[in-house]
PDB file of N, H, CA, C and O in Angstrom:
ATOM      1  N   UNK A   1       8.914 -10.200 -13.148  1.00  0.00           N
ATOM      2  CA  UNK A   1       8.088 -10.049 -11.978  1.00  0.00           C
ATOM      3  C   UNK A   1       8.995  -9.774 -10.776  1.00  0.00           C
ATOM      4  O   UNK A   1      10.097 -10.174 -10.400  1.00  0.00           O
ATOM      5  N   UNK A   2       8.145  -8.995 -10.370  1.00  0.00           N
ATOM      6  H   UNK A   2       7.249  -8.670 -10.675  1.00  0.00           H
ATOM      7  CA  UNK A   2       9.357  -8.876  -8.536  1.00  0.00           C
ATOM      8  C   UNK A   2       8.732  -9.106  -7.423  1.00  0.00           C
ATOM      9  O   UNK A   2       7.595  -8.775  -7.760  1.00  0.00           O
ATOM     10  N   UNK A   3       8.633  -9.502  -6.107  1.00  0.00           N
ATOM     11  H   UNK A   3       9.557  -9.770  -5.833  1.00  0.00           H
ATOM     12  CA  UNK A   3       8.550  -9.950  -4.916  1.00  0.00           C
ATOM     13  C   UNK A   3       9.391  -9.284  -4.191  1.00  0.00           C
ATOM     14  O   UNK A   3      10.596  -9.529  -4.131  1.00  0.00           O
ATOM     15  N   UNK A   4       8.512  -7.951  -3.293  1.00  0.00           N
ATOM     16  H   UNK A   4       7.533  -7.752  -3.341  1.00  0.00           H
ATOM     17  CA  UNK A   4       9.156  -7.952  -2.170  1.00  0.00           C
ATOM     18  C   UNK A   4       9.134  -8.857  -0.956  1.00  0.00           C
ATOM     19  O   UNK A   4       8.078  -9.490  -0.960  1.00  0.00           O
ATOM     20  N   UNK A   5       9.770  -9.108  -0.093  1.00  0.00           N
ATOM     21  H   UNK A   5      10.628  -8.594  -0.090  1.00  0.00           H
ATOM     22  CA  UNK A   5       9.824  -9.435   1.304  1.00  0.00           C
ATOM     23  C   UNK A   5       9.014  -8.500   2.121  1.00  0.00           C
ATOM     24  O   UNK A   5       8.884  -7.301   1.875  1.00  0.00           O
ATOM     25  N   UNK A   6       8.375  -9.268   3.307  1.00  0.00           N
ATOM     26  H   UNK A   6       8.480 -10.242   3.507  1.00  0.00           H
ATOM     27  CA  UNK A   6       7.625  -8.415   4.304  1.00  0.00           C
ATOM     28  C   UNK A   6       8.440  -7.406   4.818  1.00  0.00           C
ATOM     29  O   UNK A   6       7.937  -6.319   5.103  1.00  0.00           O
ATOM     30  N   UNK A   7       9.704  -7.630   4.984  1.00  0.00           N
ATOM     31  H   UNK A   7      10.112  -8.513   4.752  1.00  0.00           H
ATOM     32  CA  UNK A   7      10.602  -6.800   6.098  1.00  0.00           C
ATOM     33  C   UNK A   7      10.588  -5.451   4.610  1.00  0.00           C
ATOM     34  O   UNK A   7      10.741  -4.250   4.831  1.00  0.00           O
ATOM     35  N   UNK A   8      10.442  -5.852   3.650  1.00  0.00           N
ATOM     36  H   UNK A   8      10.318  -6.827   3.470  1.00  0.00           H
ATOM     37  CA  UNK A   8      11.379  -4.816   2.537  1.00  0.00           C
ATOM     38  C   UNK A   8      12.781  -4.513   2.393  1.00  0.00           C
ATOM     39  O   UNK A   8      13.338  -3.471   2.047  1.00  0.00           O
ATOM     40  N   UNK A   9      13.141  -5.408   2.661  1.00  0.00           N
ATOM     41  H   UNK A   9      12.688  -6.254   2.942  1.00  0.00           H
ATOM     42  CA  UNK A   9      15.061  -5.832   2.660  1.00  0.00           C
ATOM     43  C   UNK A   9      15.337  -6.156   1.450  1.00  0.00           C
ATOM     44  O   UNK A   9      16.290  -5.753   0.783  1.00  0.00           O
ATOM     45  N   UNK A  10      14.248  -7.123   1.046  1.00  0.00           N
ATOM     46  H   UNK A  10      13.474  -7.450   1.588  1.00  0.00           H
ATOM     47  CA  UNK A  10      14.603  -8.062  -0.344  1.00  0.00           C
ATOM     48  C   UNK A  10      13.814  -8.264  -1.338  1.00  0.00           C
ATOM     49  O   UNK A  10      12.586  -8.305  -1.259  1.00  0.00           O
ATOM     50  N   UNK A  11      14.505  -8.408  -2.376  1.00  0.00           N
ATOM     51  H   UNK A  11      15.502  -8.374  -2.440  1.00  0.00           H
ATOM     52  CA  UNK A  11      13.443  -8.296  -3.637  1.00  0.00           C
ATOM     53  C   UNK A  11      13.774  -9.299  -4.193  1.00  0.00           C
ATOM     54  O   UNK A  11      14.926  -9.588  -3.868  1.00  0.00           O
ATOM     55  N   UNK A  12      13.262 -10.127  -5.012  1.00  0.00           N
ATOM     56  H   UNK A  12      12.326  -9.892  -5.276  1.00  0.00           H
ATOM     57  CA  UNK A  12      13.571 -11.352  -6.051  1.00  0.00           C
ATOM     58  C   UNK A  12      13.046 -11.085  -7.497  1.00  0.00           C
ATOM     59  O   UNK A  12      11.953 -10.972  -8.052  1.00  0.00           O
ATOM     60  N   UNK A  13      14.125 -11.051  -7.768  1.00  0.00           N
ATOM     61  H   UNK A  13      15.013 -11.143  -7.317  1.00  0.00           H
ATOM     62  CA  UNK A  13      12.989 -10.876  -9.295  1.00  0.00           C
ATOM     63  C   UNK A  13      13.622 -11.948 -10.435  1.00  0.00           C
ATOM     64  O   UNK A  13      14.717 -12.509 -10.394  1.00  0.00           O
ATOM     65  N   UNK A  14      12.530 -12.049 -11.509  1.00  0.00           N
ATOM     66  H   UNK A  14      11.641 -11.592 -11.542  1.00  0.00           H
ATOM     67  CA  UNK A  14      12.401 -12.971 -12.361  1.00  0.00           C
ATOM     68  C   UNK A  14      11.899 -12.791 -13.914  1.00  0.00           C
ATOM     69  O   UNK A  14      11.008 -11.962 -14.098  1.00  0.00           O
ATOM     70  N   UNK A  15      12.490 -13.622 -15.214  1.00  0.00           N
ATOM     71  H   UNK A  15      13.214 -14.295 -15.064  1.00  0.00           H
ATOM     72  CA  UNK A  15      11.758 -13.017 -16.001  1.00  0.00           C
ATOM     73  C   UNK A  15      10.979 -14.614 -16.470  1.00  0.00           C
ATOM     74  O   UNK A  15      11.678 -15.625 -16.402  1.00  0.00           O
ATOM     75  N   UNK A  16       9.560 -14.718 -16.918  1.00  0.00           N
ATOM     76  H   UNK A  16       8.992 -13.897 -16.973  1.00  0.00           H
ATOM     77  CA  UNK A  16       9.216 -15.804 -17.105  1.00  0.00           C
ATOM     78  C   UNK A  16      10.012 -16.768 -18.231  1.00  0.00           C
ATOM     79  O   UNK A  16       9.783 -17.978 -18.220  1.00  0.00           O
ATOM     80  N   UNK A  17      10.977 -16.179 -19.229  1.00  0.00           N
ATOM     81  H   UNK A  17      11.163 -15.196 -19.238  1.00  0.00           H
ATOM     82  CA  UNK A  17      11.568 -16.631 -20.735  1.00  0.00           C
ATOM     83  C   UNK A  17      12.925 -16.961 -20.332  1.00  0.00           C
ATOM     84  O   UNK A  17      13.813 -17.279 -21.124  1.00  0.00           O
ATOM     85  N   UNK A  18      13.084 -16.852 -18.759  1.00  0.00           N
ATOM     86  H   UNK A  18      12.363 -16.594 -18.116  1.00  0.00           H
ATOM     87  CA  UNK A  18      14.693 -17.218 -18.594  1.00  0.00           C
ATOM     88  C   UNK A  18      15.142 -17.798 -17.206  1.00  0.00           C
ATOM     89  O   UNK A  18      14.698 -17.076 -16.313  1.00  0.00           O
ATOM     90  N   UNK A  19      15.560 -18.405 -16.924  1.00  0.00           N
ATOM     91  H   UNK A  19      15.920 -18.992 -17.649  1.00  0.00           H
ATOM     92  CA  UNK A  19      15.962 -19.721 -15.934  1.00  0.00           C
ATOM     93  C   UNK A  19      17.181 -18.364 -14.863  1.00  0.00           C
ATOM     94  O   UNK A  19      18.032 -17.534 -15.182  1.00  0.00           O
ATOM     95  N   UNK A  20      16.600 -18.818 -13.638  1.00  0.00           N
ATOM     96  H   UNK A  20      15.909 -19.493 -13.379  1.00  0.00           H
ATOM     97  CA  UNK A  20      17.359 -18.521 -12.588  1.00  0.00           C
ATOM     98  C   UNK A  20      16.110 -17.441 -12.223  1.00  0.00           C
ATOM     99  O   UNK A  20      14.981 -17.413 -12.712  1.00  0.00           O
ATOM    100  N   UNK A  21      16.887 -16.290 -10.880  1.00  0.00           N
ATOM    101  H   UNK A  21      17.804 -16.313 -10.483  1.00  0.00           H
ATOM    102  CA  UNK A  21      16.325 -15.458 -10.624  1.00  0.00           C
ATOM    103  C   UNK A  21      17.619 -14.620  -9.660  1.00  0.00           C
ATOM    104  O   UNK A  21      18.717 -15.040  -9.295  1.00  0.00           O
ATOM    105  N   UNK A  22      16.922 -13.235  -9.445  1.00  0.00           N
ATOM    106  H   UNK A  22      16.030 -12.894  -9.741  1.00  0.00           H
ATOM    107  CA  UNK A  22      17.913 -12.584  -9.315  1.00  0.00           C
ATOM    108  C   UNK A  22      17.601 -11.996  -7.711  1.00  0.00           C
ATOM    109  O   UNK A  22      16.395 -11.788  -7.572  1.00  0.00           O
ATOM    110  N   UNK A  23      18.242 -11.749  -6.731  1.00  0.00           N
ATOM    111  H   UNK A  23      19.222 -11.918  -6.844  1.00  0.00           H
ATOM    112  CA  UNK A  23      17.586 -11.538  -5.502  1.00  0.00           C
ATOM    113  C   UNK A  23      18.447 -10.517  -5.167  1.00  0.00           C
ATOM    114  O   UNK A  23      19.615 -10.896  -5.079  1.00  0.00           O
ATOM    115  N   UNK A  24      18.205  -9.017  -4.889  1.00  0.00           N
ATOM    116  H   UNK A  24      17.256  -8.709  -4.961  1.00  0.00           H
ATOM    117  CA  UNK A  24      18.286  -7.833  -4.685  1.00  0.00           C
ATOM    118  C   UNK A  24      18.391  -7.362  -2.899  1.00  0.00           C
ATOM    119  O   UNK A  24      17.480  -7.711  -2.148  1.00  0.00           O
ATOM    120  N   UNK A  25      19.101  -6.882  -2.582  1.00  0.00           N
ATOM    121  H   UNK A  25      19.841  -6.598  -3.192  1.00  0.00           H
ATOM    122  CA  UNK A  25      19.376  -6.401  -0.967  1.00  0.00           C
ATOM    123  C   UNK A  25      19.135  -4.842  -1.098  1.00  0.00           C
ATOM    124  O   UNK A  25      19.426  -4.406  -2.212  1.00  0.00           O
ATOM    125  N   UNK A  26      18.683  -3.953  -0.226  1.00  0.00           N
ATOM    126  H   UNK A  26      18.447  -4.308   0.679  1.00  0.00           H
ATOM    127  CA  UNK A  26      18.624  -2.486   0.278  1.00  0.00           C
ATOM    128  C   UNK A  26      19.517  -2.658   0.423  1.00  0.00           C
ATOM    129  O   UNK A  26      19.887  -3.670   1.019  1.00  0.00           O
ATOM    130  N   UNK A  27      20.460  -1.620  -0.121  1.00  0.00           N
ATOM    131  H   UNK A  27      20.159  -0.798  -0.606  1.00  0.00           H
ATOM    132  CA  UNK A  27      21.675  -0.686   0.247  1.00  0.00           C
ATOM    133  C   UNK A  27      21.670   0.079   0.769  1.00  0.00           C
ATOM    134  O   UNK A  27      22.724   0.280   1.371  1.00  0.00           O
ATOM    135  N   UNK A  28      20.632   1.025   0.960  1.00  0.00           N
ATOM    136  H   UNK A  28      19.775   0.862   0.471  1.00  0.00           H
ATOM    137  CA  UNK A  28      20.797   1.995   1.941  1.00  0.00           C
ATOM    138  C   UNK A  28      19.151   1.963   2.925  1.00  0.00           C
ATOM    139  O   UNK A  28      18.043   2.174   2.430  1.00  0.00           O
ATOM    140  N   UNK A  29      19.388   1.697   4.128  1.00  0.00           N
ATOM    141  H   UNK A  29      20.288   1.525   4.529  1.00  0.00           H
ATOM    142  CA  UNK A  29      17.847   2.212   4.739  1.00  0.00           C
ATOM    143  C   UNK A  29      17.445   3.461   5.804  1.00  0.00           C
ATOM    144  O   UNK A  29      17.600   3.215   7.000  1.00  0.00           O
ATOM    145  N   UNK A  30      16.804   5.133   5.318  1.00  0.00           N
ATOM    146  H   UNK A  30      16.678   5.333   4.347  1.00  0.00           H
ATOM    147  CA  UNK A  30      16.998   5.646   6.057  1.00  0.00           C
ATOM    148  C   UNK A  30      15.263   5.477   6.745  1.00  0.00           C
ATOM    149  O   UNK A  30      14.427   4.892   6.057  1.00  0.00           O
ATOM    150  N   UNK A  31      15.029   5.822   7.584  1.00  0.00           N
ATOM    151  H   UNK A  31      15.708   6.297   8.143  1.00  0.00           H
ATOM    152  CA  UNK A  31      13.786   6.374   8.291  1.00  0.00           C
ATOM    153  C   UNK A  31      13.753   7.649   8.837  1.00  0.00           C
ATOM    154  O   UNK A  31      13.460   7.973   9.988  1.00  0.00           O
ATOM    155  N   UNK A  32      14.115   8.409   7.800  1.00  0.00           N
ATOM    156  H   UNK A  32      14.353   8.146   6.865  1.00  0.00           H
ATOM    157  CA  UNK A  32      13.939   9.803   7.942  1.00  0.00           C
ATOM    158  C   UNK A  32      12.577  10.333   8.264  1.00  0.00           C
ATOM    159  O   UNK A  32      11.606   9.988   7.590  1.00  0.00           O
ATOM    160  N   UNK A  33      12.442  11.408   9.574  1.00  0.00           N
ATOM    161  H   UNK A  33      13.231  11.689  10.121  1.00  0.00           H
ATOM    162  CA  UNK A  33      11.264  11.620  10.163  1.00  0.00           C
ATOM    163  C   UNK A  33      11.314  13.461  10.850  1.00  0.00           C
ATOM    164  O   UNK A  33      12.279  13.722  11.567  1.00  0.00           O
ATOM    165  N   UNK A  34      10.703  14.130  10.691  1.00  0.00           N
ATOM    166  H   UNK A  34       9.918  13.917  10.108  1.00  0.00           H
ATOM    167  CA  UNK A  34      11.099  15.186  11.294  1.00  0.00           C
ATOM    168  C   UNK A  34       9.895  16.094  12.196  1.00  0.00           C
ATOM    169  O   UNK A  34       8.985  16.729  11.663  1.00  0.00           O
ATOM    170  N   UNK A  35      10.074  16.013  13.305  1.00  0.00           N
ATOM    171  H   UNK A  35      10.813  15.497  13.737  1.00  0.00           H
ATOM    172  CA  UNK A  35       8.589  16.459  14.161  1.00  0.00           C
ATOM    173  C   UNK A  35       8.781  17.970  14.336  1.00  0.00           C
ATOM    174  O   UNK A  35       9.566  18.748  14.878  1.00  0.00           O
ATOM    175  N   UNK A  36       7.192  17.990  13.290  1.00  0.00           N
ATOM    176  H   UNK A  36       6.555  17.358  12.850  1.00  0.00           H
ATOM    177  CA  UNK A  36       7.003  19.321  13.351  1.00  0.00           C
ATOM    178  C   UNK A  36       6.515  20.109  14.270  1.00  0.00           C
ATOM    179  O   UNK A  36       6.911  21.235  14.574  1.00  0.00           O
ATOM    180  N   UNK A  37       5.309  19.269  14.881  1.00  0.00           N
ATOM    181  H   UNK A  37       4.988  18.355  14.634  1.00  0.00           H
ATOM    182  CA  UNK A  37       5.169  19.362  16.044  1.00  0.00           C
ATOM    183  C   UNK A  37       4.626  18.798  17.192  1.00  0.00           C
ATOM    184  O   UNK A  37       3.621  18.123  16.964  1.00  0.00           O
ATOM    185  N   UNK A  38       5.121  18.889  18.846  1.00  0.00           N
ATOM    186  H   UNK A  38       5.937  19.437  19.030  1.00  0.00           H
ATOM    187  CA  UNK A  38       5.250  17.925  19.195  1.00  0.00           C
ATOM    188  C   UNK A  38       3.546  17.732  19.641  1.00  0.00           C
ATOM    189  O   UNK A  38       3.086  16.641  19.979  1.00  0.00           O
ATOM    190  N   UNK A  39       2.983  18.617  19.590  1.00  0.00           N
ATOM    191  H   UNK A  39       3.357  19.503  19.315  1.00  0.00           H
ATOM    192  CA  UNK A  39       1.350  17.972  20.541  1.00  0.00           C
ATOM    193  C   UNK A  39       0.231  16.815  19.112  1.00  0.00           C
ATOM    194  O   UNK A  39       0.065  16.854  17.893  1.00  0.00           O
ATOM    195  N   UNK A  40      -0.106  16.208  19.922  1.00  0.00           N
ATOM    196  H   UNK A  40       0.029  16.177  20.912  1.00  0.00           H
ATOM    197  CA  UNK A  40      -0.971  15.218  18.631  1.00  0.00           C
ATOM    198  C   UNK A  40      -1.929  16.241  17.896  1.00  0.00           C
ATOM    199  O   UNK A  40      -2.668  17.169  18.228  1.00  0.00           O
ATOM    200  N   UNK A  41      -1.550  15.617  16.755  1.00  0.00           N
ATOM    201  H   UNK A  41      -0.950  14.863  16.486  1.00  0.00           H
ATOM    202  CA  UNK A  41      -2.278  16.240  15.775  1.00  0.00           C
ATOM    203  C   UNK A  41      -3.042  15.430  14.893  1.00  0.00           C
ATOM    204  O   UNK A  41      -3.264  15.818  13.746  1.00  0.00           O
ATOM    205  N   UNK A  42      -3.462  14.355  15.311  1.00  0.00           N
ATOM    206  H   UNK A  42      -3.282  14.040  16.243  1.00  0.00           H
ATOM    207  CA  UNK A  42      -4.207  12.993  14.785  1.00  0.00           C
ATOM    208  C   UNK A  42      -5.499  13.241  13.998  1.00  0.00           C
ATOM    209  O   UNK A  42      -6.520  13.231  14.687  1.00  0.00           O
ATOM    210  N   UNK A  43      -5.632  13.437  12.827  1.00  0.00           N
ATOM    211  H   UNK A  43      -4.803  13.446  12.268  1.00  0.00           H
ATOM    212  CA  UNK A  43      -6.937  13.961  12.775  1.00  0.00           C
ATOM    213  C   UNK A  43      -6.856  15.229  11.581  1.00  0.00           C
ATOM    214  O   UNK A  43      -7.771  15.560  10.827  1.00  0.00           O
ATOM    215  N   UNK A  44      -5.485  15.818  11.657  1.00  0.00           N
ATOM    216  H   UNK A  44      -4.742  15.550  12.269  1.00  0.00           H
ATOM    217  CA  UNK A  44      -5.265  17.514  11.155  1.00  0.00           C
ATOM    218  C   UNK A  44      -5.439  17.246   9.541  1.00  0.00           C
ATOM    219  O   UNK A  44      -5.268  16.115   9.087  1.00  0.00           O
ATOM    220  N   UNK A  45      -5.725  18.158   8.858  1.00  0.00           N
ATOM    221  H   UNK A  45      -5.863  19.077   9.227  1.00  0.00           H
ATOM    222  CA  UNK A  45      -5.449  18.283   7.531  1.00  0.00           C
ATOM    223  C   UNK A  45      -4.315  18.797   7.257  1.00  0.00           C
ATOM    224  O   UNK A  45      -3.734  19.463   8.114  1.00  0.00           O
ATOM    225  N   UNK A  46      -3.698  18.565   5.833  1.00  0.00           N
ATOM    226  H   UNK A  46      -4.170  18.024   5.137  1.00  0.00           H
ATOM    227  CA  UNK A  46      -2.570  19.375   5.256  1.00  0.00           C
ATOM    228  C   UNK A  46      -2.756  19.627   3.729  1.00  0.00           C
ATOM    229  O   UNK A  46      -3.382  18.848   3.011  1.00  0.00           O
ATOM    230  N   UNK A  47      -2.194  20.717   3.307  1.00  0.00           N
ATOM    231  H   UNK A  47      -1.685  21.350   3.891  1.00  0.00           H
ATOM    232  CA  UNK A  47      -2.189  21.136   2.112  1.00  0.00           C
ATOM    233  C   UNK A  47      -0.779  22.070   1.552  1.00  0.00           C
ATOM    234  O   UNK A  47      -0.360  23.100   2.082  1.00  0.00           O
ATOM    235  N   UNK A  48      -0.312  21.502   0.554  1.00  0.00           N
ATOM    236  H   UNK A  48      -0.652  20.666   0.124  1.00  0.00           H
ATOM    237  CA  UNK A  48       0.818  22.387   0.305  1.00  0.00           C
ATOM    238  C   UNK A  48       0.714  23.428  -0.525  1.00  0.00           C
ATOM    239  O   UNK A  48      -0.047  23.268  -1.479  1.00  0.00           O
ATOM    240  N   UNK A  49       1.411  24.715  -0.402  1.00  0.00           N
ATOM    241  H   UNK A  49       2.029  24.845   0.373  1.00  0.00           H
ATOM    242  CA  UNK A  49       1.537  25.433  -1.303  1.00  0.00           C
ATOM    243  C   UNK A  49       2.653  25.883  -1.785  1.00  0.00           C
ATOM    244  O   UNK A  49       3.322  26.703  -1.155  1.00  0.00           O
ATOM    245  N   UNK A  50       3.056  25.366  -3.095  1.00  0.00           N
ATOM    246  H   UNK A  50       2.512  24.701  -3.607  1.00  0.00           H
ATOM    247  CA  UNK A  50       4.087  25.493  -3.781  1.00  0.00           C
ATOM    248  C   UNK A  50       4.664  26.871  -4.086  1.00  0.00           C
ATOM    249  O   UNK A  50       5.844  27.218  -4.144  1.00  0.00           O
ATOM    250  N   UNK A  51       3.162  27.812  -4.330  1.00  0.00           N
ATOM    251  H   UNK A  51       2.203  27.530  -4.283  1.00  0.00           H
ATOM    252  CA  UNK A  51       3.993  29.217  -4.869  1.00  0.00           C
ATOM    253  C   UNK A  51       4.219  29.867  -3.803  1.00  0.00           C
ATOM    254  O   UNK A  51       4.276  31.087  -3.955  1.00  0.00           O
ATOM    255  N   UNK A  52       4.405  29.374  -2.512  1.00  0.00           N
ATOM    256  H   UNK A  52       4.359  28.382  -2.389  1.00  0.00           H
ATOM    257  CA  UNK A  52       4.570  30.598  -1.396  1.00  0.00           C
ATOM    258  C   UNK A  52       5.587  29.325  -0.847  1.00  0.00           C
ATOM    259  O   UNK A  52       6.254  29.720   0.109  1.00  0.00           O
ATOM    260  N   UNK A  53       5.800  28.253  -1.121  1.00  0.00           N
ATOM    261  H   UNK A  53       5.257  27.932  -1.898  1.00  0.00           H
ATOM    262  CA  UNK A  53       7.011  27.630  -0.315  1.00  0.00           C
ATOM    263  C   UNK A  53       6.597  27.310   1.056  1.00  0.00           C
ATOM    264  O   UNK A  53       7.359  27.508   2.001  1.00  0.00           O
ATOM    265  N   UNK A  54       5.177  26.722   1.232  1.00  0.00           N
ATOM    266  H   UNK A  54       4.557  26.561   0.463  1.00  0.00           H
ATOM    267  CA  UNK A  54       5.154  26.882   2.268  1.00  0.00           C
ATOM    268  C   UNK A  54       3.906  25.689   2.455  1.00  0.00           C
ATOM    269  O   UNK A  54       3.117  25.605   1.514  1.00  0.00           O
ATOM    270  N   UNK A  55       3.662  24.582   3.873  1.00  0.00           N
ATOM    271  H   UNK A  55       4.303  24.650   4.638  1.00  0.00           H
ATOM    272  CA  UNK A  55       2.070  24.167   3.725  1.00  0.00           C
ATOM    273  C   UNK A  55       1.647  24.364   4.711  1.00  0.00           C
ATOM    274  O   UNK A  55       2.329  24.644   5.697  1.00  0.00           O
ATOM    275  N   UNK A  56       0.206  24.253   4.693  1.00  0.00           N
ATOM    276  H   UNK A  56      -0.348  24.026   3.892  1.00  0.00           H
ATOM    277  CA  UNK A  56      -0.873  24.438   5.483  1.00  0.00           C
ATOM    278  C   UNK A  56      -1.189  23.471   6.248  1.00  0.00           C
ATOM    279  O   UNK A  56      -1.733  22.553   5.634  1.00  0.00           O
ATOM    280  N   UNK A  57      -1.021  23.248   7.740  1.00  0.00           N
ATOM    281  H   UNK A  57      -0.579  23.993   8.238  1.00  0.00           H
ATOM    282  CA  UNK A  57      -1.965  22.441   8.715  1.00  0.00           C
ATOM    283  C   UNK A  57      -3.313  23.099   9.380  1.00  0.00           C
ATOM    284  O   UNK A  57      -3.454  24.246   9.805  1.00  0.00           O
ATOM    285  N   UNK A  58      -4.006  22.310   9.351  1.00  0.00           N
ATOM    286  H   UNK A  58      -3.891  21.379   9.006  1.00  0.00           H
ATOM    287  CA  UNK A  58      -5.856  22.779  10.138  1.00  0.00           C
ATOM    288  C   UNK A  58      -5.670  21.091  11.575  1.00  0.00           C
ATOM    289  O   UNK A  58      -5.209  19.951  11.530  1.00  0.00           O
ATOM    290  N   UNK A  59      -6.161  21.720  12.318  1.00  0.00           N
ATOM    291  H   UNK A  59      -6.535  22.646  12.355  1.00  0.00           H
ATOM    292  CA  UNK A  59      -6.456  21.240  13.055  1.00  0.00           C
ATOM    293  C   UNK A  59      -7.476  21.637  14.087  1.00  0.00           C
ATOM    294  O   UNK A  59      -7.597  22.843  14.305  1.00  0.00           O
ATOM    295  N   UNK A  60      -8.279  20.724  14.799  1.00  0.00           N
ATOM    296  H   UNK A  60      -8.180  19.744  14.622  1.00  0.00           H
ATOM    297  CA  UNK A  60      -9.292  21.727  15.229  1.00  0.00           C
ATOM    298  C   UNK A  60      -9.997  23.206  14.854  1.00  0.00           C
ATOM    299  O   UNK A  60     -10.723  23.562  13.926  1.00  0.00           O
ATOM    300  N   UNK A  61      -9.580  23.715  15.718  1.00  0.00           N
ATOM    301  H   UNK A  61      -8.990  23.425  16.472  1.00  0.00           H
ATOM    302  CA  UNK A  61      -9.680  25.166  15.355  1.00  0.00           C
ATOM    303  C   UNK A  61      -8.564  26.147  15.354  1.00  0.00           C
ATOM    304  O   UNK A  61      -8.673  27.337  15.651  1.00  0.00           O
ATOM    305  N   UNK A  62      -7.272  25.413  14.918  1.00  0.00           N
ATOM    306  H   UNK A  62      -7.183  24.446  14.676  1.00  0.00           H
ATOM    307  CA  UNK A  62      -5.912  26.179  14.654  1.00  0.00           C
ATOM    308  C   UNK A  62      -5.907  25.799  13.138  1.00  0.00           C
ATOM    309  O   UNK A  62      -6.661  24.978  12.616  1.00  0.00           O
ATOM    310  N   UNK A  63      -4.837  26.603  12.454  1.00  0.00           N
ATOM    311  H   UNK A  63      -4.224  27.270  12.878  1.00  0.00           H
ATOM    312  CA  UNK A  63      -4.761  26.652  11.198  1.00  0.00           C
ATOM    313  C   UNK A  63      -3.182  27.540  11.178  1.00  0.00           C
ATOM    314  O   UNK A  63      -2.990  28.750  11.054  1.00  0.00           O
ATOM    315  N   UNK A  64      -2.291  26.526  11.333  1.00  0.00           N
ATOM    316  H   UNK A  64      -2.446  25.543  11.434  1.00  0.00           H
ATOM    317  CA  UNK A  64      -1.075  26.734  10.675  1.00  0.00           C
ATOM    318  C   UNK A  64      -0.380  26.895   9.821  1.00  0.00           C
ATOM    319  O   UNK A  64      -0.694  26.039   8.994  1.00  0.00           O
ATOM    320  N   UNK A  65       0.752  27.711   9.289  1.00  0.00           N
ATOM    321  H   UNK A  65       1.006  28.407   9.961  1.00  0.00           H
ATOM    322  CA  UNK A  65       1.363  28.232   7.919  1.00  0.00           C
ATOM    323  C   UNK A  65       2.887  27.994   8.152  1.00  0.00           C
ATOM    324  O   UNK A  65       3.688  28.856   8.515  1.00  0.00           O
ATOM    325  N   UNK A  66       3.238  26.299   7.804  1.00  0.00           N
ATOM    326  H   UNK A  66       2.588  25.599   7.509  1.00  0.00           H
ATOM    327  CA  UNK A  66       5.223  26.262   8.245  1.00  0.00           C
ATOM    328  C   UNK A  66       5.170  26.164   6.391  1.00  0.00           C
ATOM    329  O   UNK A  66       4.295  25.874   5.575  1.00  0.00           O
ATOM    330  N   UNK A  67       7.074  26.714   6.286  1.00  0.00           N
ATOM    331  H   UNK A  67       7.785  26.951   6.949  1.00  0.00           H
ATOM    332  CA  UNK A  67       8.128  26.574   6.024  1.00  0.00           C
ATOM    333  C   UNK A  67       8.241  24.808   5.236  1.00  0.00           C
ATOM    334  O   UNK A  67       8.194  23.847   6.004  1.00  0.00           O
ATOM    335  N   UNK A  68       8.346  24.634   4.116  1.00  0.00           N
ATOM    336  H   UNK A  68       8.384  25.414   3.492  1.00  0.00           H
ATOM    337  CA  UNK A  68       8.648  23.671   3.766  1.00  0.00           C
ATOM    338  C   UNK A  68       9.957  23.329   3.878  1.00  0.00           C
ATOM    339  O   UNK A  68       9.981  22.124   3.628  1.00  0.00           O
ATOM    340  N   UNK A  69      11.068  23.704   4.111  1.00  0.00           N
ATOM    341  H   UNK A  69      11.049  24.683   4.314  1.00  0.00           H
ATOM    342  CA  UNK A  69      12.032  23.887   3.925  1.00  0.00           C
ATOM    343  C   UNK A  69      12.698  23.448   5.163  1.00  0.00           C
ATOM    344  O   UNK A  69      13.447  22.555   5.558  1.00  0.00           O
ATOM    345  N   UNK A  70      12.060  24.519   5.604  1.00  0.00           N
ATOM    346  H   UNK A  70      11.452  25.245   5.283  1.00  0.00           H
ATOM    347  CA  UNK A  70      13.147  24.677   7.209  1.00  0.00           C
ATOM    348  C   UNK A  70      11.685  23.933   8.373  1.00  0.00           C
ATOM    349  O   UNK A  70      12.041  23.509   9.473  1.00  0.00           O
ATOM    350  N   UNK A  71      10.501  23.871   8.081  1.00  0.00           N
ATOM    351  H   UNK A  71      10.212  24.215   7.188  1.00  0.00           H
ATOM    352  CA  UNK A  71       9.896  23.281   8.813  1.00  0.00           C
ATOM    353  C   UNK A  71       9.436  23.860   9.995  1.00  0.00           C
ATOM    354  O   UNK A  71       9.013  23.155  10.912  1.00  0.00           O
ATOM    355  N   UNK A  72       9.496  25.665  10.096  1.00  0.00           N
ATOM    356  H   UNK A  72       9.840  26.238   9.352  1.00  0.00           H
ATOM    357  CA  UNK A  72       9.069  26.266  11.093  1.00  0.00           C
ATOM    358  C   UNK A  72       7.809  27.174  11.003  1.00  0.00           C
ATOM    359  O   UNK A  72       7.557  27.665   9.903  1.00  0.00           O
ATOM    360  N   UNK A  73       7.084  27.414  11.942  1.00  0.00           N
ATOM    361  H   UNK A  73       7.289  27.015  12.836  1.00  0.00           H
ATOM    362  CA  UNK A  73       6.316  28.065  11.725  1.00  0.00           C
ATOM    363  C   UNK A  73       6.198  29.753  11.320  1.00  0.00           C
ATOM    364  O   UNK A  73       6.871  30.637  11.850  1.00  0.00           O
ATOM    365  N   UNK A  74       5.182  29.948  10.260  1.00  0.00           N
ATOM    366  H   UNK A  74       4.635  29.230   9.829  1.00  0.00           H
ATOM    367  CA  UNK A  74       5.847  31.138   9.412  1.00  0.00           C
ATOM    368  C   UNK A  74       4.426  32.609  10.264  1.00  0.00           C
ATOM    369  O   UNK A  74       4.488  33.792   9.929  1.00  0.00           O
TER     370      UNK A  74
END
């Protein structure tokens, strides 16, 4: 069984057939984030499309086509 921590730092884990337990640290933590764009878009749909490399945002009444990749508008 495992138990994370609220923060998600730490894990404990255990097996019920064996004495002790084992408690696990993140080694690495990124919060990788990349703004595509900056006006709110709260609300927008998305859809990806794999065979063109590329996904789809709707919003209101715009309907955008970025770059999976590079993240720009195509």
């Amino acid at each position: 069984m495992m138990m994370i921590g609220p923060a998600k730092r730490y894990s404990v884990c255990f097996k019920t057939s064996e004495e002790g337990i084992t408690i696990y640290t993140r080694k690495f933590y990124h919060n990788f984030k990349v703004n595509v764009e900056a006006k709110n878009v709260e609300g927008a749909k998305g859809v990806g499309l794999p065979s063109l490399g590329a996904f789809v945002m709707g919003h209101k009444q715009e309907i955008k086509i970025y770059d999976q990749l590079k993240f720009v508008e195509e």
